[in-house]
N, C-alpha and C positions, 0 to 999 in steps of 0.2 A: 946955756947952749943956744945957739942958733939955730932957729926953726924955721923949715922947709920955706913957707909963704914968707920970708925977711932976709932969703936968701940971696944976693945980689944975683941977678940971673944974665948979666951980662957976665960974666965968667964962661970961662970956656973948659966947660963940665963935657968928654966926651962923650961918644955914642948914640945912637938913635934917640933911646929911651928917655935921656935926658933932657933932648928938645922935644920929644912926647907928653915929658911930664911938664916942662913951660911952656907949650901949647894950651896943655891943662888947664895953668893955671894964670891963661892969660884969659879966660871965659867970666864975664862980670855976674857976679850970684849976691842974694841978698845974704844967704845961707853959704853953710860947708859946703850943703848937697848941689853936685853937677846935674841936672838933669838930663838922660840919654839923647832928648831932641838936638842941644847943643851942644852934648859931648862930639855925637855922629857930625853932624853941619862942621863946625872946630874944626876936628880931627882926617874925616874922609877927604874936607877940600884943600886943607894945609899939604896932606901929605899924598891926593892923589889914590885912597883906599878906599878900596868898598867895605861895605859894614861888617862884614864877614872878619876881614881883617882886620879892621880893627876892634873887633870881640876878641879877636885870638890874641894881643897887644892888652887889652887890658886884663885880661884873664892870665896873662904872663905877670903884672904888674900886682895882680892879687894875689896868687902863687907868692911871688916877693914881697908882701907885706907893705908895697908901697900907696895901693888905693884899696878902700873897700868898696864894693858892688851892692849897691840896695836893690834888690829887687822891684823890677817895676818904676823905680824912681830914674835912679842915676849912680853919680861916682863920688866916693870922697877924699881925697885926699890926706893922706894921714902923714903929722907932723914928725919930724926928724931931723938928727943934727946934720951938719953940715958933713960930717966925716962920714956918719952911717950912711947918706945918700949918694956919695963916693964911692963908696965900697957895694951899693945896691948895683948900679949902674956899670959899674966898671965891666 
């Protein structure tokens, strides 16, 4: 199955969430882990949000099973087929 990071991201996957989560993972890590300095910087200037909102955006996204939350650290991105991310976002 095809997994999340080899997903062609030029598709046109609707919804918010889904240019949320390839914002995500347009962030360079040596690691899984996102760290929150970049997550925040990434995500607040792309989309125009203050931290607040996007805590409530990924906390949505955890809910959903589609990132985990390290405390203290950052985000990670947890892998999925190409269908189940369809079906997440829709």
């Amino acid at each position: 199955m095809e997994q999340l990071n080899s997903i062609d991201t030029s598709k046109n996957y609707t919804g918010l969430y889904s240019i949320f989560i390839r914002r995500l993972k347009e962030i360079n890590t040596r690691s899984d882990l996102i760290a929150f300095p970049d997550v925040f910087e990434k995500l607040c200037r792309n989309f125009s949000i203050k931290k607040e909102e996007c805590w409530k955006i990924l906390r949505f996204l955890k809910e959903n099973g589609v990132i985990e939350i390290i405390f203290s650290h950052g985000v990670k991105i947890k892998k999925f087929s190409e269908v189940e991310i369809r079906e997440i976002i829709s």
